[in-house]
C-alpha positions as CSV (number, residue, x, y, z in Angstrom):
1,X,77.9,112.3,152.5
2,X,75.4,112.0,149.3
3,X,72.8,114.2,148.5
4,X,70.3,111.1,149.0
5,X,71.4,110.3,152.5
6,X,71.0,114.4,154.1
7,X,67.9,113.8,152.8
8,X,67.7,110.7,154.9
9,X,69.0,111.7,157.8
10,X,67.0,115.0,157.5
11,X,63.5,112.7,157.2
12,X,65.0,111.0,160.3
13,X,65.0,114.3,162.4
14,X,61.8,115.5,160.8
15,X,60.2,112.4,161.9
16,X,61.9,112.4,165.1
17,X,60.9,115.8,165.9
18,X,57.1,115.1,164.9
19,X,56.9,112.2,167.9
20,X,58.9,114.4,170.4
21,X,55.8,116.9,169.5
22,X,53.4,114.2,170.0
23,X,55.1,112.9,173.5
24,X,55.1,116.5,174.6
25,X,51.6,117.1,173.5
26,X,50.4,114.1,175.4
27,X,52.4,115.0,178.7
28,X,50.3,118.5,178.3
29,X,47.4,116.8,178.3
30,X,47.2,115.3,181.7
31,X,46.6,116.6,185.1
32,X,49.7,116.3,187.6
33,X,48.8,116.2,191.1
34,X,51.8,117.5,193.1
35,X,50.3,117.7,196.1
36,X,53.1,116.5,198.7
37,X,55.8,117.3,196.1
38,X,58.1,118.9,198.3
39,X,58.4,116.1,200.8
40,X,58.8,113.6,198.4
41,X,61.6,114.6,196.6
42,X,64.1,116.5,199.2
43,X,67.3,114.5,200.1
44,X,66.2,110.9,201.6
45,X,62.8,111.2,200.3
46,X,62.6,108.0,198.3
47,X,59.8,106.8,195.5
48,X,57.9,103.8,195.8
49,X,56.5,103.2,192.4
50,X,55.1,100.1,192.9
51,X,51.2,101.4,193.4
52,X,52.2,103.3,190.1
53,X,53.0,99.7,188.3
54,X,50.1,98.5,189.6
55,X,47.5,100.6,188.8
56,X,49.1,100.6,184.6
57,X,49.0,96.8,185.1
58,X,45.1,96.7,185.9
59,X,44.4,98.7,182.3
């Protein structure tokens, strides 16, 4: 490996780093409304995600 590509690859994780930080940052952000939670997601409790791609459609 050349000098020129670490520093490549090492801009590469810097950057990638820098957007995990922004994804995390913007997952803190939000409310989460577990209410129900445990139901949902025991054994046999299945997700229906269509109201979900729904509601993102209409914005």
């Amino acid at each position: 490996m050349t000098r020129s590509s670490v520093g490549a690859e090492g801009e590469q994780l810097e950057a990638a780093r820098r957007k995990a930080d922004e994804i995390l940052a913007a997952f803190d952000s939000v409310l989460i409304d577990c209410t129900g939670s445990i139901n949902a997601w025991r054994h046999g409790g299945g997700r229906d995600l269509s109201r979900l791609v729904e509601e993102a459609r209409s914005h």
